[in-house]
C-alpha positions as YAML, in Angstrom:
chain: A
units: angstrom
residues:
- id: 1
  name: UNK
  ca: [39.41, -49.20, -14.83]
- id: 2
  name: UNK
  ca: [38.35, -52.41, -13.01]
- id: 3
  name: UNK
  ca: [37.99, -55.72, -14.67]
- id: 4
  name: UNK
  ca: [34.57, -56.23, -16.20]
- id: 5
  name: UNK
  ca: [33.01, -59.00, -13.61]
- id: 6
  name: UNK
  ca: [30.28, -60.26, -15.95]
- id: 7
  name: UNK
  ca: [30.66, -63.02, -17.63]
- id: 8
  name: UNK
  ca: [30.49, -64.10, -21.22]
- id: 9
  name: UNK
  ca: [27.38, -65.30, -22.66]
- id: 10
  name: UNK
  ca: [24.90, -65.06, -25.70]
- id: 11
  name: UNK
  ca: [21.22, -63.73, -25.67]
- id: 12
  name: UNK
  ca: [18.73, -64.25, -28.68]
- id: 13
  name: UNK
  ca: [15.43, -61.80, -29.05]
- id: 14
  name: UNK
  ca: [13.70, -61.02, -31.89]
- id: 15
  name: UNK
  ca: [15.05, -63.04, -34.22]
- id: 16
  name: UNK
  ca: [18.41, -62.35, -33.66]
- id: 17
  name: UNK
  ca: [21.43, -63.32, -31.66]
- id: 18
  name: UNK
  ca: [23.51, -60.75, -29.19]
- id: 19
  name: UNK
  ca: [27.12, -62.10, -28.19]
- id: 20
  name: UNK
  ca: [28.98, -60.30, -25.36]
- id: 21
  name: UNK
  ca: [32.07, -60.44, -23.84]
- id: 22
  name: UNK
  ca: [33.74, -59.52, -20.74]
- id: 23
  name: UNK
  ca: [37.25, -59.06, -22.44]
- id: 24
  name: UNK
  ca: [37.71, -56.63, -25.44]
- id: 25
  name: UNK
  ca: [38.10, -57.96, -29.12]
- id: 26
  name: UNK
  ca: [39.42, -55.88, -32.26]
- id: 27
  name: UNK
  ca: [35.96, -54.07, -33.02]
- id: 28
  name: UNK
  ca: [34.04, -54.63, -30.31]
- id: 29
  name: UNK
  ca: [32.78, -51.92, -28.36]
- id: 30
  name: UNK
  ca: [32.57, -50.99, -24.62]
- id: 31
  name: UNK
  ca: [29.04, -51.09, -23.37]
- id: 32
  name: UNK
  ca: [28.35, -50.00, -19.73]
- id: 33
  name: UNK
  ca: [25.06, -51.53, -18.64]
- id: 34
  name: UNK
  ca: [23.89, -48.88, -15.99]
- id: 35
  name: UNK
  ca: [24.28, -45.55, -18.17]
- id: 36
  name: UNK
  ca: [23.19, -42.36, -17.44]
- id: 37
  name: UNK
  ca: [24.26, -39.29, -15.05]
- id: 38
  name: UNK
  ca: [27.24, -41.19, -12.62]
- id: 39
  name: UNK
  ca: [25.70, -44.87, -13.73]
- id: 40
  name: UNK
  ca: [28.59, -44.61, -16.36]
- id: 41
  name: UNK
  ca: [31.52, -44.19, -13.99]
- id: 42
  name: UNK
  ca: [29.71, -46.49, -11.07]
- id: 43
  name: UNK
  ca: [29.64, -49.15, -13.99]
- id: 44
  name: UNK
  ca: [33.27, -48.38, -14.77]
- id: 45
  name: UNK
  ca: [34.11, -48.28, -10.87]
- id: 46
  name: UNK
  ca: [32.36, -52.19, -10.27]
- id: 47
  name: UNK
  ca: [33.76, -54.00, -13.37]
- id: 48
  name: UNK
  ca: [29.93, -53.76, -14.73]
- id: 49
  name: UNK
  ca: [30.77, -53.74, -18.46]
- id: 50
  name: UNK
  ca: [30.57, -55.73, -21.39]
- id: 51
  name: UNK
  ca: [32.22, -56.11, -24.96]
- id: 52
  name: UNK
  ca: [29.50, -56.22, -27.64]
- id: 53
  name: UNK
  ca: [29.88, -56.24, -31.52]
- id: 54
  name: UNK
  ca: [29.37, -53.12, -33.22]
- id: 55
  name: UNK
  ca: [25.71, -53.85, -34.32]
- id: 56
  name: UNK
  ca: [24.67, -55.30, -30.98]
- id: 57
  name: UNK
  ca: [25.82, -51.64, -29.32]
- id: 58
  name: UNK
  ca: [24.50, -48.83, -31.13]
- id: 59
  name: UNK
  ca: [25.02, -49.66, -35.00]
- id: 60
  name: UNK
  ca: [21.86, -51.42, -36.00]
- id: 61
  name: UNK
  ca: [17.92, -51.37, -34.88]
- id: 62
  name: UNK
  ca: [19.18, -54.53, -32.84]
- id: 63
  name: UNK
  ca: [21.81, -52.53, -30.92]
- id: 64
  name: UNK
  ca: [21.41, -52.28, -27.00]
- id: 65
  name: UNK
  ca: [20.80, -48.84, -27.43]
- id: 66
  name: UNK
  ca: [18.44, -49.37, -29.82]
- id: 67
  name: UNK
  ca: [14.63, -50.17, -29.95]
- id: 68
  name: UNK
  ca: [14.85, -53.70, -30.79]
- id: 69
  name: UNK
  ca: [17.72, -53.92, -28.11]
- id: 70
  name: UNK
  ca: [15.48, -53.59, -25.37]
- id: 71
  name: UNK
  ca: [14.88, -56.72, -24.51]
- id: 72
  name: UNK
  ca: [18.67, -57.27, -24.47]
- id: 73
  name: UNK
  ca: [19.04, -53.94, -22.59]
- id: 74
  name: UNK
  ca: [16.95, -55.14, -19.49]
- id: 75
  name: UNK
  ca: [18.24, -58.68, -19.85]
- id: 76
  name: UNK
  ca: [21.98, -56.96, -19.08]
- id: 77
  name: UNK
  ca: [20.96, -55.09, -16.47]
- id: 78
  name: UNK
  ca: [18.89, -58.37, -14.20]
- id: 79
  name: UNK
  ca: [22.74, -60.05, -14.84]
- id: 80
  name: UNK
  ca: [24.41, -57.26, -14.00]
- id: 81
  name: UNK
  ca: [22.63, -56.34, -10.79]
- id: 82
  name: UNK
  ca: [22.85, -60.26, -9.63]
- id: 83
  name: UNK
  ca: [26.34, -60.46, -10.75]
- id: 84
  name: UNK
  ca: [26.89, -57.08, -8.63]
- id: 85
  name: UNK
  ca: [24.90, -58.19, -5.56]
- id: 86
  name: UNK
  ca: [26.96, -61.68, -5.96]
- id: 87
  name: UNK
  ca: [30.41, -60.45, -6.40]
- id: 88
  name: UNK
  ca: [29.62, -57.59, -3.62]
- id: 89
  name: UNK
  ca: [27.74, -59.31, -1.32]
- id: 90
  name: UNK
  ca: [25.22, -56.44, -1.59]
- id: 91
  name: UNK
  ca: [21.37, -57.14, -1.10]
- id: 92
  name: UNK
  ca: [18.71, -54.97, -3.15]
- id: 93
  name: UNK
  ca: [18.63, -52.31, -0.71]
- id: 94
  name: UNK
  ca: [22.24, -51.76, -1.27]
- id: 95
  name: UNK
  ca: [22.40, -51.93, -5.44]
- id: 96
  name: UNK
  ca: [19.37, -49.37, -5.15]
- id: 97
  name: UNK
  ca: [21.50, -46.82, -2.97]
- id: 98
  name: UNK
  ca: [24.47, -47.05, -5.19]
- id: 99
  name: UNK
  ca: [22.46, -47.34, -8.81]
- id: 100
  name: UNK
  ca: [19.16, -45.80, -7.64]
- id: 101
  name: UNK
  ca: [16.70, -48.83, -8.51]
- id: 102
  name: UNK
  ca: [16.18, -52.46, -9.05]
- id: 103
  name: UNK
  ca: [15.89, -54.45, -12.21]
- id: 104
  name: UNK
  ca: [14.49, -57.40, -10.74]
...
């Protein structure tokens, strides 16, 4: 598994404050930001990952995965496509051929 190439940061929405990490902490969880079919493994494959806390993933109505987490969800993705087309020197075109669209 490549190293996650996102940074670490903090997001607040809705009242409440998401943490995430690029390295992995006792009880944090793995959370690949492009999910779905091969999005998974292409996430895996380009570092495109992120350590959250439990309740920030999938364990609350704030989790990413979550409806309340949708503001967090798309807010992910825009960093993780920049931080992709930075780190790769890809342009749009290319992120859409390799994750099928653009979140920006």
């Amino acid at each position: 598994m490549k190293e996650s190439i996102m940074p670490n940061g903090m997001y607040q929405s809705n009242g409440h404050t998401y943490f995430y990490s690029n390295q992995r902490y006792d009880g944090t969880h793995r959370h690949e930001i492009f999910f779905g079919t091969d999005n998974r493994k292409k996430s895996i494959e380009y570092g495109l990952y992120v350590y959250l806390l439990p309740q920030d993933h999938n364990m609350s109505v704030y989790g990413v995965h979550n409806r309340l987490g949708k503001d967090f969800n798309l807010y992910l993705k825009k960093k993780g496509q920049l931080q992709a087309m930075v780190t790769y020197d890809w342009t749009v075109e290319d992120f859409i051929k390799i994750f099928g669209k653009s979140y920006l």
